[in-house]
N, CA and C atoms of all chains as a GROMACS GRO file, in nm:
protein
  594
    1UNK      N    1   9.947  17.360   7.485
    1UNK     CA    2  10.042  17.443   7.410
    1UNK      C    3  10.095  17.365   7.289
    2UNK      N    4  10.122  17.425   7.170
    2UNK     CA    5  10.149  17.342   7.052
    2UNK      C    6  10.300  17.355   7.083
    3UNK      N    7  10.368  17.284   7.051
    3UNK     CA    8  10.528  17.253   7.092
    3UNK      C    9  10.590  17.219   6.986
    4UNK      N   10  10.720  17.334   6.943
    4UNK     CA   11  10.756  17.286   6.791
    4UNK      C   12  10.785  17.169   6.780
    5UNK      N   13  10.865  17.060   6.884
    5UNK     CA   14  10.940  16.927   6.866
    5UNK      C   15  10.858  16.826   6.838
    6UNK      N   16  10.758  16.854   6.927
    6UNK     CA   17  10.613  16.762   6.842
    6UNK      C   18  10.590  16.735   6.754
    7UNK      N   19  10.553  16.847   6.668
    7UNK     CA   20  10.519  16.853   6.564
    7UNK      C   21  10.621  16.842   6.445
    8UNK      N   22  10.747  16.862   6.486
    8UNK     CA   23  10.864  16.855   6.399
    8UNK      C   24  10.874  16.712   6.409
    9UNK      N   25  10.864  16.660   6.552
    9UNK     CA   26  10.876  16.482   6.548
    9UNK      C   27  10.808  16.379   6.412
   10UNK      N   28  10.678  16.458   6.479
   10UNK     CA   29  10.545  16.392   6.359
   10UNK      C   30  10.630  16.380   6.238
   11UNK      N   31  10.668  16.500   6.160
   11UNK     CA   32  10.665  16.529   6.080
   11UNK      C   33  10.821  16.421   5.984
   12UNK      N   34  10.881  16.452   6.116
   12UNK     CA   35  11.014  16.345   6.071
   12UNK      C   36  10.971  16.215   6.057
   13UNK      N   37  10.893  16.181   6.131
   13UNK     CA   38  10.836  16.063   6.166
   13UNK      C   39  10.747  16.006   6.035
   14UNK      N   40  10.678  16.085   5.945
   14UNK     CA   41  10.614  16.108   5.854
   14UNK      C   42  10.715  16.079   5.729
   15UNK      N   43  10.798  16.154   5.746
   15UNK     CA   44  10.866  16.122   5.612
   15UNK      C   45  10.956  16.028   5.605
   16UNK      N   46  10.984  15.973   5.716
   16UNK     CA   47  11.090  15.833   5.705
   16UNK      C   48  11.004  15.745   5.678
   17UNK      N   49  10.834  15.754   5.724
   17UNK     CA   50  10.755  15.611   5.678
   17UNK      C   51  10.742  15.619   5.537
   18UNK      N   52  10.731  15.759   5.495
   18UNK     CA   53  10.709  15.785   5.350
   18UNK      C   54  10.782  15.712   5.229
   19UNK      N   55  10.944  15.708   5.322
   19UNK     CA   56  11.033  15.678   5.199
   19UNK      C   57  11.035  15.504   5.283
   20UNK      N   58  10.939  15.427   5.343
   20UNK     CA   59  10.994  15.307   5.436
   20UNK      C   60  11.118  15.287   5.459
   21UNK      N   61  11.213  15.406   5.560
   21UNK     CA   62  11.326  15.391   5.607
   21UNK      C   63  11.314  15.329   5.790
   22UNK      N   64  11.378  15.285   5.802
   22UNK     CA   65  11.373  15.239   5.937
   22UNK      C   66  11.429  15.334   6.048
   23UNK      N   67  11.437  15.329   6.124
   23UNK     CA   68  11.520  15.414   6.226
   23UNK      C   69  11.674  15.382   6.210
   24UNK      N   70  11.732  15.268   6.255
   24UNK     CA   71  11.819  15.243   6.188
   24UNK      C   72  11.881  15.251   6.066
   25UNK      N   73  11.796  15.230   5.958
   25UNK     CA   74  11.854  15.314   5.873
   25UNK      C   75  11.912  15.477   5.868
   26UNK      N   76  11.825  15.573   5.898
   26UNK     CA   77  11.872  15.679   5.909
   26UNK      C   78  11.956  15.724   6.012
   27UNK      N   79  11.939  15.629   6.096
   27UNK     CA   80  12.063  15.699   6.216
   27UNK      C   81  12.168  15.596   6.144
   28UNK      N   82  12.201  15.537   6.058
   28UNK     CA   83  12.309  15.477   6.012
   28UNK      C   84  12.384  15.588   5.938
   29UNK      N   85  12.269  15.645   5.823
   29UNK     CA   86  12.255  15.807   5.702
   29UNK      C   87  12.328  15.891   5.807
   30UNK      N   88  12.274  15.937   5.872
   30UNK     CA   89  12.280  16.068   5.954
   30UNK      C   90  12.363  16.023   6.083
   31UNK      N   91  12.420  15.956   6.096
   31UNK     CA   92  12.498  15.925   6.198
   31UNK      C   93  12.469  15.991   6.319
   32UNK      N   94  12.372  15.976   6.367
   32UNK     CA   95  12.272  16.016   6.489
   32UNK      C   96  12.198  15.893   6.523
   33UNK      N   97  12.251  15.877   6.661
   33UNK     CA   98  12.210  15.748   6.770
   33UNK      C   99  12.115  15.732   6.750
   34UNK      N  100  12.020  15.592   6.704
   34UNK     CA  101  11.880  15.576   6.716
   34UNK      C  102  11.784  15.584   6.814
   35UNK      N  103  11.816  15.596   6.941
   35UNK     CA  104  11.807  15.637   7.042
   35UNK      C  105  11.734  15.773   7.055
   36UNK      N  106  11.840  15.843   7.019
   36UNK     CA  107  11.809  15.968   7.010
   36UNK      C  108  11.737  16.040   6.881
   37UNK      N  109  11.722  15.980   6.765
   37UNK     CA  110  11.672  15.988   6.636
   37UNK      C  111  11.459  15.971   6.739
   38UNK      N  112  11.507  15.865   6.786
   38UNK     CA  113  11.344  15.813   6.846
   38UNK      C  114  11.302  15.914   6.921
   39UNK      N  115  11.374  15.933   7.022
   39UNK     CA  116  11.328  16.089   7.094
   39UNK      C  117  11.294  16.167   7.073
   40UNK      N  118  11.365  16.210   6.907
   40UNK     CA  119  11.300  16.302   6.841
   40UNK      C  120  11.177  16.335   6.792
   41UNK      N  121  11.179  16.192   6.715
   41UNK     CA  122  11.057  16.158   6.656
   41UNK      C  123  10.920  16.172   6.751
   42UNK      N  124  10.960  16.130   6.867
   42UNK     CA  125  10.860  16.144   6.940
   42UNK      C  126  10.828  16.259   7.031
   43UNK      N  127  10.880  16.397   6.976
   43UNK     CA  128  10.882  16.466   7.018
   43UNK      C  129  10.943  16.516   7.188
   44UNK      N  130  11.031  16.393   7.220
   44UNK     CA  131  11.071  16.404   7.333
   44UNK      C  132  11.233  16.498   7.376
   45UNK      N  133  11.278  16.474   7.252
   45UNK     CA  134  11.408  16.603   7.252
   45UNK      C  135  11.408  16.696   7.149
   46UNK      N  136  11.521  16.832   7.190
   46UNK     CA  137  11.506  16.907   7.093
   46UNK      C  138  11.598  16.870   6.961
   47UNK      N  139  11.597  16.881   6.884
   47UNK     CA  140  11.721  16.862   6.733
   47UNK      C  141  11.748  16.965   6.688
   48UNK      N  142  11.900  17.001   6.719
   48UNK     CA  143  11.994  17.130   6.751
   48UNK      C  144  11.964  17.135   6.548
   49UNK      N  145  11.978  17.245   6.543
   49UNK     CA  146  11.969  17.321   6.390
   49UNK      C  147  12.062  17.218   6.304
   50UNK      N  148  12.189  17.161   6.334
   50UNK     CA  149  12.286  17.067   6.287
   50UNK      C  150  12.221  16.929   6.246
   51UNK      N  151  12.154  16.867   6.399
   51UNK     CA  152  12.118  16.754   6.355
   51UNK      C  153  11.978  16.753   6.265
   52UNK      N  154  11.920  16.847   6.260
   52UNK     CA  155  11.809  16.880   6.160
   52UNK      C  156  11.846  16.876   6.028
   53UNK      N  157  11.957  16.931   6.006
   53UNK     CA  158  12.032  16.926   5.865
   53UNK      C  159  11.976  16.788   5.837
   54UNK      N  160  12.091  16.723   5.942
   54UNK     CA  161  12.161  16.605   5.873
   54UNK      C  162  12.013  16.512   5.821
   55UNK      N  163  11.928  16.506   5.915
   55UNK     CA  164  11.819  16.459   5.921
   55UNK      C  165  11.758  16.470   5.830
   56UNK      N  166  11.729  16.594   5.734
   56UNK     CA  167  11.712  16.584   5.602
   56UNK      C  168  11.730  16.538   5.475
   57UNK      N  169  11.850  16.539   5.518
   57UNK     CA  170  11.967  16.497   5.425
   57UNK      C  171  11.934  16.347   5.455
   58UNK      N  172  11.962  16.293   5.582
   58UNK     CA  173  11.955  16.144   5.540
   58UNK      C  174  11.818  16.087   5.450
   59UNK      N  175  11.679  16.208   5.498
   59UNK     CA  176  11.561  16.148   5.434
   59UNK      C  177  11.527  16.227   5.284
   60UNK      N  178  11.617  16.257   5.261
   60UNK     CA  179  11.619  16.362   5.122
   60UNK      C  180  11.525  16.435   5.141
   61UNK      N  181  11.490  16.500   5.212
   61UNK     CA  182  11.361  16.596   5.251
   61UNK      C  183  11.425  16.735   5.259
   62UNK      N  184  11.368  16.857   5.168
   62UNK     CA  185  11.448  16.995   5.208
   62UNK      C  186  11.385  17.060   5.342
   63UNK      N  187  11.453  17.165   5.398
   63UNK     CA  188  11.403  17.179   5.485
   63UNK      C  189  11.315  17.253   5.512
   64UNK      N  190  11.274  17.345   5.413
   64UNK     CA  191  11.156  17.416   5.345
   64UNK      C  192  11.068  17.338   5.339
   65UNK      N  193  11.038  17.201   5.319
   65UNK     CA  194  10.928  17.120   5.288
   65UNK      C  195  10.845  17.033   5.425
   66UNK      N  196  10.973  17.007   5.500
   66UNK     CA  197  10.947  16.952   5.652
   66UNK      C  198  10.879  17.043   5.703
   67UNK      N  199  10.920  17.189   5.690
   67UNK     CA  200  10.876  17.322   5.781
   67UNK      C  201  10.734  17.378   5.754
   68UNK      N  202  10.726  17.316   5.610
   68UNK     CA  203  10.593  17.342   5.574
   68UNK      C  204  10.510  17.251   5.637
   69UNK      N  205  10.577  17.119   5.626
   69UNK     CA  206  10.412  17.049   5.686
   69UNK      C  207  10.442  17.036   5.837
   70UNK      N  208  10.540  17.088   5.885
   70UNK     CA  209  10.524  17.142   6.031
   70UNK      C  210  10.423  17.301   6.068
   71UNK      N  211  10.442  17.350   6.007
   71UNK     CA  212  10.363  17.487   5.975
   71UNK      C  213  10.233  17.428   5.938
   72UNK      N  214  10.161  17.380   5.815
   72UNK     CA  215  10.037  17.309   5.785
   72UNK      C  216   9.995  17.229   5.953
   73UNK      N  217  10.100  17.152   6.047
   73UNK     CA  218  10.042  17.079   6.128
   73UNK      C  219   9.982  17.184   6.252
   74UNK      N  220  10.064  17.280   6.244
   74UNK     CA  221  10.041  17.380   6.349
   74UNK      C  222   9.959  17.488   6.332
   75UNK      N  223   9.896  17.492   6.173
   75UNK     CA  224   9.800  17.568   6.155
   75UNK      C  225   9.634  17.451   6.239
   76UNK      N  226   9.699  17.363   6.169
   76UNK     CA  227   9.576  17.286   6.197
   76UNK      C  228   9.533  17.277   6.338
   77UNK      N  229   9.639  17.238   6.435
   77UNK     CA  230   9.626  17.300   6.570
   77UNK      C  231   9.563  17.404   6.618
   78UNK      N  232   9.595  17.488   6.576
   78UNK     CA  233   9.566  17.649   6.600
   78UNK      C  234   9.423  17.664   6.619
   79UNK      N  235   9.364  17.591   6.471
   79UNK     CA  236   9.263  17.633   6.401
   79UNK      C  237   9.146  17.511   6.519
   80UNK      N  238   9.192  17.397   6.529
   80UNK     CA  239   9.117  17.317   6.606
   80UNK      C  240   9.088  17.382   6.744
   81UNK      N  241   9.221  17.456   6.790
   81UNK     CA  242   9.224  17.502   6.952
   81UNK      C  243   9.096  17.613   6.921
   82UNK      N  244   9.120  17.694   6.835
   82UNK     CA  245   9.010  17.811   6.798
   82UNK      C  246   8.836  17.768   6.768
   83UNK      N  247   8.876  17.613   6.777
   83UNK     CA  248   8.735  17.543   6.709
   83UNK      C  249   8.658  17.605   6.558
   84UNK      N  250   8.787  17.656   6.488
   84UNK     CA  251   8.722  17.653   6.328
   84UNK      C  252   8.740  17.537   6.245
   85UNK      N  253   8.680  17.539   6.162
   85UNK     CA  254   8.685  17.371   6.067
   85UNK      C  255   8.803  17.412   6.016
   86UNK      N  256   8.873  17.282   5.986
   86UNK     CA  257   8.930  17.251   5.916
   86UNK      C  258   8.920  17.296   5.783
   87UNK      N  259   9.055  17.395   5.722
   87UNK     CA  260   9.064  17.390   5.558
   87UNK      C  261   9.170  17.320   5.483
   88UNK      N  262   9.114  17.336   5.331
   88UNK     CA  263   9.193  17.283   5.261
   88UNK      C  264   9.374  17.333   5.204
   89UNK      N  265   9.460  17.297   5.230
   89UNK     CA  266   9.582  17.337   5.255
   89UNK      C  267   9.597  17.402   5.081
   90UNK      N  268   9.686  17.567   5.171
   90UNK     CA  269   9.699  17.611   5.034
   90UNK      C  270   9.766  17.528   4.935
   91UNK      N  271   9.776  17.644   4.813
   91UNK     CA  272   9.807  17.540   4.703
   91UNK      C  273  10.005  17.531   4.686
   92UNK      N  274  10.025  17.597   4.794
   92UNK     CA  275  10.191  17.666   4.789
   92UNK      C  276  10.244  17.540   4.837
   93UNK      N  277  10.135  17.440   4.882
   93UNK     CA  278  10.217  17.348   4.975
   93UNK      C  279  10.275  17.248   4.843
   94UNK      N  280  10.314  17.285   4.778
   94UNK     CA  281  10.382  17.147   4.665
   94UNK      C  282  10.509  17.166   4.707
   95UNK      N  283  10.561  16.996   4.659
   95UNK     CA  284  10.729  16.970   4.735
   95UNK      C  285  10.741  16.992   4.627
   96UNK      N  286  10.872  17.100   4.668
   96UNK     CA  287  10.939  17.089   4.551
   96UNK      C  288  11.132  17.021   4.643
   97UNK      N  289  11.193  16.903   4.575
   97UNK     CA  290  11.249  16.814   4.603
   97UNK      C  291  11.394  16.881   4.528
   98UNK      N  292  11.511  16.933   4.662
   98UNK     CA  293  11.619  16.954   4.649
   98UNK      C  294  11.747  16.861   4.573
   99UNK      N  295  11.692  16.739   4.590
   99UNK     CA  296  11.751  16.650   4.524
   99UNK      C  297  11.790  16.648   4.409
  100UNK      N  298  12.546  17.546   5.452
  100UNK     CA  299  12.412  17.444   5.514
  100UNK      C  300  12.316  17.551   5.580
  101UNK      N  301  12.187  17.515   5.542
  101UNK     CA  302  12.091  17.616   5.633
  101UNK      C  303  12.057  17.585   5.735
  102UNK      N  304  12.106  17.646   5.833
  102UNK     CA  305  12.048  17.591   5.938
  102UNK      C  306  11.902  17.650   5.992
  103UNK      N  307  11.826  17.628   6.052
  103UNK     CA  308  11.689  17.600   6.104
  103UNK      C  309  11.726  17.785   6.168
  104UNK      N  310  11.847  17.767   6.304
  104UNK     CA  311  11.826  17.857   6.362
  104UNK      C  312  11.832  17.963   6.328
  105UNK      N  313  11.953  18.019   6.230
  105UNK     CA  314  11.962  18.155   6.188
  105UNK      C  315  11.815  18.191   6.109
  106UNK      N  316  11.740  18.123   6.041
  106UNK     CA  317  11.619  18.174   5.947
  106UNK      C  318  11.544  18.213   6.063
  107UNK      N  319  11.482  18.110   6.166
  107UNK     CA  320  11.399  18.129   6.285
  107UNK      C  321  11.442  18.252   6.343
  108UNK      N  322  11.600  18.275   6.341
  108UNK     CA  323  11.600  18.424   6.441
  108UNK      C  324  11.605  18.512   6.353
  109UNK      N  325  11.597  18.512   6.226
  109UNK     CA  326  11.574  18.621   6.092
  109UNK      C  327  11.424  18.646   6.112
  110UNK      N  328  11.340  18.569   6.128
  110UNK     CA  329  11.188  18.534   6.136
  110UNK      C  330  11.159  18.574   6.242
  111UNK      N  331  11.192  18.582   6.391
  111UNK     CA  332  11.179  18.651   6.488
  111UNK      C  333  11.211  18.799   6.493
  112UNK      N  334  11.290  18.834   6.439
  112UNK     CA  335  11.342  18.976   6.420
  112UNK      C  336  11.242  19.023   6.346
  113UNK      N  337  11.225  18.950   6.260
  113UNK     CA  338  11.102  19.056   6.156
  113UNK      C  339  10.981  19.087   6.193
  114UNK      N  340  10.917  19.007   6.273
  114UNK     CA  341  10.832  18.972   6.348
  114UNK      C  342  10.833  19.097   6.447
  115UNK      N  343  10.923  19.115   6.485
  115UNK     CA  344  10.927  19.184   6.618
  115UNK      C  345  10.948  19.370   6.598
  116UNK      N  346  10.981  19.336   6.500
  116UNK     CA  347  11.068  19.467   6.382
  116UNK      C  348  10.912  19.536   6.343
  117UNK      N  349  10.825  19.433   6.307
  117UNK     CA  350  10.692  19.446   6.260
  117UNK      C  351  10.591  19.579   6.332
  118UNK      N  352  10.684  19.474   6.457
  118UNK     CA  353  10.572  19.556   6.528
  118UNK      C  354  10.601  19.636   6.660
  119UNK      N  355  10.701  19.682   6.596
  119UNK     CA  356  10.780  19.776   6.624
  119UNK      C  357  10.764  19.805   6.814
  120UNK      N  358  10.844  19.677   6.822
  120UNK     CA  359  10.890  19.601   6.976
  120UNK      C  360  11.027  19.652   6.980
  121UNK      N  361  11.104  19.649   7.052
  121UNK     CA  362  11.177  19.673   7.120
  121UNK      C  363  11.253  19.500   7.197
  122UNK      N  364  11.381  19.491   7.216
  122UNK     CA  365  11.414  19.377   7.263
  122UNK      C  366  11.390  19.405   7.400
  123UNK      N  367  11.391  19.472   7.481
  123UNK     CA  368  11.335  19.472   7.613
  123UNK      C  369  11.198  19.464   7.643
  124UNK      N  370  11.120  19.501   7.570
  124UNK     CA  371  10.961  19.500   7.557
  124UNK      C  372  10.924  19.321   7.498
  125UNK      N  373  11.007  19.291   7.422
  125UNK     CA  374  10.950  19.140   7.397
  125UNK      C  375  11.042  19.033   7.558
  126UNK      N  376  11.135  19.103   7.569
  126UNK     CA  377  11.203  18.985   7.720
  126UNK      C  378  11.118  19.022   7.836
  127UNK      N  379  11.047  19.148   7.856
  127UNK     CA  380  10.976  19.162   7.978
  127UNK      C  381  10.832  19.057   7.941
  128UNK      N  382  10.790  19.057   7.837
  128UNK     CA  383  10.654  19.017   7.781
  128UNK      C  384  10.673  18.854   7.762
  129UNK      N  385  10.812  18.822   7.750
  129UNK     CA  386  10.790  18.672   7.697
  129UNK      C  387  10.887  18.571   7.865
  130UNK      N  388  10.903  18.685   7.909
  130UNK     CA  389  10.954  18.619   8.065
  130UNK      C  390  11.072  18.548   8.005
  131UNK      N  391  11.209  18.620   7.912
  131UNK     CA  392  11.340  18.537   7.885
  131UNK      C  393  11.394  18.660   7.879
  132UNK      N  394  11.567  18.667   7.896
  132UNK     CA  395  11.653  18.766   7.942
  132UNK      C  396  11.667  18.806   7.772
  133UNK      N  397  11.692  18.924   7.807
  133UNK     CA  398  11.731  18.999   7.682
  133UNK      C  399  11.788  18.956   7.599
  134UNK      N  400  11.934  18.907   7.678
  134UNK     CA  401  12.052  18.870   7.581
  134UNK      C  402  12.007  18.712   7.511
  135UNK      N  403  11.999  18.649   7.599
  135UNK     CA  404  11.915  18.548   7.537
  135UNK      C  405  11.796  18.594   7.441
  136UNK      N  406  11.724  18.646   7.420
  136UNK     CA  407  11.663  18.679   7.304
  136UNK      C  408  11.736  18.700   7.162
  137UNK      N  409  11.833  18.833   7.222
  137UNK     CA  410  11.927  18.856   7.147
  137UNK      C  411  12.002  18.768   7.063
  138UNK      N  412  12.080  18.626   7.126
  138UNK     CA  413  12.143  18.545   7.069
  138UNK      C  414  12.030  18.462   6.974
  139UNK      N  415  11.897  18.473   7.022
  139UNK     CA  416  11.835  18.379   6.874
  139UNK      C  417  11.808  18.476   6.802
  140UNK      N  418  11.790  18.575   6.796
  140UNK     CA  419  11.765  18.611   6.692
  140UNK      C  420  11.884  18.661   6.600
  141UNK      N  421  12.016  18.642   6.654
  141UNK     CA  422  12.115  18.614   6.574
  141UNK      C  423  12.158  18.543   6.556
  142UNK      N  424  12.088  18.396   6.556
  142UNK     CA  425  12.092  18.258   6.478
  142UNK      C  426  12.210  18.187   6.596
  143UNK      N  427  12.271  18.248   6.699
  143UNK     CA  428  12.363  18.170   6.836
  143UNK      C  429  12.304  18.121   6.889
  144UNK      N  430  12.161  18.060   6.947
  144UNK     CA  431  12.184  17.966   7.041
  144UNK      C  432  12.041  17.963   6.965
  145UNK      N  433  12.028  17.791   6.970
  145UNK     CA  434  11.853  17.721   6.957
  145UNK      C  435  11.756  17.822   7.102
  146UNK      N  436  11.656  17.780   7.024
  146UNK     CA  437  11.536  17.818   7.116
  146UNK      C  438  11.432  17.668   7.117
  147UNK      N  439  11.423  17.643   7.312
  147UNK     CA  440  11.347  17.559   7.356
  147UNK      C  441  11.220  17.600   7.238
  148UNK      N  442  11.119  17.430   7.186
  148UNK     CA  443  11.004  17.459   7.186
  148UNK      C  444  10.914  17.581   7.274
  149UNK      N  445  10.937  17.521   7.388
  149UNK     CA  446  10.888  17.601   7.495
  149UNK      C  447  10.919  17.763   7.497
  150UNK      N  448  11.020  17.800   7.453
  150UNK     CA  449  11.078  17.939   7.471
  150UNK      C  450  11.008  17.999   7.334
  151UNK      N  451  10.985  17.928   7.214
  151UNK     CA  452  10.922  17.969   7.086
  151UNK      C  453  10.826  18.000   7.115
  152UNK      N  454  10.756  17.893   7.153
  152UNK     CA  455  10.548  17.959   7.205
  152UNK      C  456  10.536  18.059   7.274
  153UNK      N  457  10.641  18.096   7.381
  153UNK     CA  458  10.645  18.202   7.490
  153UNK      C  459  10.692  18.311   7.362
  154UNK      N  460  10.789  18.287   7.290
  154UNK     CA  461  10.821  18.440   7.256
  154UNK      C  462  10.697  18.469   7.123
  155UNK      N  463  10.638  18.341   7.023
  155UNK     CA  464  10.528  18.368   6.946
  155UNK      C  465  10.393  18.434   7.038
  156UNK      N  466  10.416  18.425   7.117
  156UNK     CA  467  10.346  18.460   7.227
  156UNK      C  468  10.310  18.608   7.221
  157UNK      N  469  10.453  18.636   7.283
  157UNK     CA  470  10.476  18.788   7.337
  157UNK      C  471  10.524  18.880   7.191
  158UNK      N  472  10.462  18.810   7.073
  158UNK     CA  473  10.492  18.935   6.931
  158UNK      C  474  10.365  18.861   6.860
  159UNK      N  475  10.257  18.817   6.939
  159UNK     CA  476  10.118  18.803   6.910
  159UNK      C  477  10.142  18.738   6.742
  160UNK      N  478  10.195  18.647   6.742
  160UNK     CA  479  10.222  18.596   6.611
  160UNK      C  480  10.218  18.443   6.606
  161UNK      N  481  10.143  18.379   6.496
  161UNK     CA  482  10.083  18.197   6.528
  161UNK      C  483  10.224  18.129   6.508
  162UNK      N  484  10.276  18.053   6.580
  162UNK     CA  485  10.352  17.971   6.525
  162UNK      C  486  10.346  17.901   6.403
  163UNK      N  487  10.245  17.844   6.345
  163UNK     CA  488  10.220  17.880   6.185
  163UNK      C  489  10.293  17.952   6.082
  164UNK      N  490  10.258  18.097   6.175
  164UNK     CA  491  10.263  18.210   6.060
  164UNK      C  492  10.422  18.196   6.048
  165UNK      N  493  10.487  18.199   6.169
  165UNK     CA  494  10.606  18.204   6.193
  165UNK      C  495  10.728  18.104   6.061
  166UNK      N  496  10.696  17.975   6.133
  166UNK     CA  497  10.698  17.918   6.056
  166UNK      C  498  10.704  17.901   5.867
  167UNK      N  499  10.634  17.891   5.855
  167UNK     CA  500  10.607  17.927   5.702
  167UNK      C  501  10.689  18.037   5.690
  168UNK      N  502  10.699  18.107   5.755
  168UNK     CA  503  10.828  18.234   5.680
  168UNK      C  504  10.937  18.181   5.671
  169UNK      N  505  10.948  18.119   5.800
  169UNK     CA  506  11.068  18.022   5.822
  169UNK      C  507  11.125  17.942   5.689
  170UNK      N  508  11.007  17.863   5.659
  170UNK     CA  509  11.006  17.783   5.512
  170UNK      C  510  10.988  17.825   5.403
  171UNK      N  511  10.945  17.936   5.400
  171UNK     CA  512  10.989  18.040   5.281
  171UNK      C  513  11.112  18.111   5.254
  172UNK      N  514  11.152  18.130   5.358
  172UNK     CA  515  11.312  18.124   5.378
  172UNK      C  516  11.412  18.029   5.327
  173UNK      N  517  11.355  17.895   5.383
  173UNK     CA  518  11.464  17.815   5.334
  173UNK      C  519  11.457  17.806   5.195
  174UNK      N  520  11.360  17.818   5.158
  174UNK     CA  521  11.323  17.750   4.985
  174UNK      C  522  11.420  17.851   4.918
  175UNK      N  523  11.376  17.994   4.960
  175UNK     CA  524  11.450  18.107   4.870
  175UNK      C  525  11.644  18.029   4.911
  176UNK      N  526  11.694  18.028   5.037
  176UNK     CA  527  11.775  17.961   4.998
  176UNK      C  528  11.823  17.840   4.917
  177UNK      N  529  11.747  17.727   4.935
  177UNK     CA  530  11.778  17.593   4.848
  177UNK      C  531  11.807  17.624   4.704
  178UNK      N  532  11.700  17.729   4.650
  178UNK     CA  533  11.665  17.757   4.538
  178UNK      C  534  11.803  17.870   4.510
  179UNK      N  535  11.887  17.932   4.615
  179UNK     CA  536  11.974  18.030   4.560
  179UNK      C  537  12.078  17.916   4.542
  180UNK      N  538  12.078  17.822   4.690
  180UNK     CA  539  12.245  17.695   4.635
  180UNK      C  540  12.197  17.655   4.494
  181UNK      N  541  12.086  17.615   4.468
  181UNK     CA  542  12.056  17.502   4.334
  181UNK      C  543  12.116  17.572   4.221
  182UNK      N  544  12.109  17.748   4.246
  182UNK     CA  545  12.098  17.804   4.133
  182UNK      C  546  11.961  17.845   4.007
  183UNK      N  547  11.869  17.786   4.099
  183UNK     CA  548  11.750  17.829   4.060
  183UNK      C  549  11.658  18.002   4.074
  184UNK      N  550  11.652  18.043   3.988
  184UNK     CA  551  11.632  18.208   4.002
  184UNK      C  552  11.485  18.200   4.056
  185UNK      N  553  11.473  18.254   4.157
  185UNK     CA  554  11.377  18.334   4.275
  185UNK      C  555  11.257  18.329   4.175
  186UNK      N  556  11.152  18.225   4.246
  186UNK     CA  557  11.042  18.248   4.208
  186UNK      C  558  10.953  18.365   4.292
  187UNK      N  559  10.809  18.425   4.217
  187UNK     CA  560  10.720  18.534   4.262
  187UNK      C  561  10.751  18.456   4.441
  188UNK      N  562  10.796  18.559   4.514
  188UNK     CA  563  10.698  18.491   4.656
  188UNK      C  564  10.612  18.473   4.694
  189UNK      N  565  10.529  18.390   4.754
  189UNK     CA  566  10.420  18.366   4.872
  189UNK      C  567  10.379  18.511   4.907
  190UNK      N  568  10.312  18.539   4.927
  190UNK     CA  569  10.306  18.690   5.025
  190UNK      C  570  10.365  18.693   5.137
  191UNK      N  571  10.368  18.561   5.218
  191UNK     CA  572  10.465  18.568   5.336
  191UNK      C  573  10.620  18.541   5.318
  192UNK      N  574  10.600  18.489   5.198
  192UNK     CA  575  10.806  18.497   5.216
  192UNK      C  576  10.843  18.575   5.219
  193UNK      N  577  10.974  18.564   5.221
  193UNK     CA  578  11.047  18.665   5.233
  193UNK      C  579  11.207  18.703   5.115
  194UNK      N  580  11.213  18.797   5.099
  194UNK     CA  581  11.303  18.770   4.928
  194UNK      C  582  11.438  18.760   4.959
  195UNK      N  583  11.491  18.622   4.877
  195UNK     CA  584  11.616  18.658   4.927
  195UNK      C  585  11.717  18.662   4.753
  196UNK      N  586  11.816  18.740   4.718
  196UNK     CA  587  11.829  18.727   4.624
  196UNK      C  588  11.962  18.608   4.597
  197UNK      N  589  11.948  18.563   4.510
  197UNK     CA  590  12.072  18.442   4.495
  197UNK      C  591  12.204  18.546   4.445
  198UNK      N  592  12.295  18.574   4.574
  198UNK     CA  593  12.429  18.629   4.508
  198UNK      C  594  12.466  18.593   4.449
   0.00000   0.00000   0.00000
């Protein structure tokens, strides 16, 4: 079963290496236990709509843009479970950066 | 602040609205109590990963697809706080106008 926290983990997980933030760092940002920041990441808890905010916010990421390449990860899923190849991600997927 | 949940239960509703379900017809089909349905899709209470796949489930809709509305959602918001005027949508977004 594809599981949103998974894939939302990845995805957090993705963009903190992006910007090389540490865990600590952002649970410093977002004042969310590193502990529990890790859980996330690893898809092991859920992140209530609040701490998702903040989570953005600490990685300057909108949340339109996370959701997309959570959406892109779960197409890709889909498409693997269905055993079709792999495509090339539409062209809608550009960040555009709230910042 | 946008939160995750109210768009997701905007995105479930439409979804369900689509296809012209009934909230008792998606709680018998997705094995979760009515009212609980009810409250996500009026943005009150998160929905387990687990409870998402079950209800993308029971309104035959990819978590993908879901998704991405989801994030078409937020953008039309970011883009109404920024003050940025509503670009053409995606075919799957959804319009929201900047009051």
């Amino acid at each position: 079963m594809t599981l949103f926290r998974r894939l939302l983990g990845d995805a957090l997980r993705a963009e903190r290496m992006k910007r090389g933030l540490t865990l600590r760092e952002v649970s410093a940002e977002a004042r969310v236990s590193l502990g529990y920041i890790s859980e996330i990441e690893r898809g092991q808890k859920e992140a209530s709509s609040e701490l998702l905010a903040s989570l953005c916010n600490a990685l300057d990421v909108a949340l339109s843009d996370l959701l997309r390449s959570v959406s892109d990860a779960a197409l890709a899923e889909e498409r693997a479970l269905l055993g079709v190849p792999a495509i090339t991600p539409a062209p809608s997927a550009v960040v555009v950066s709230a910042a």
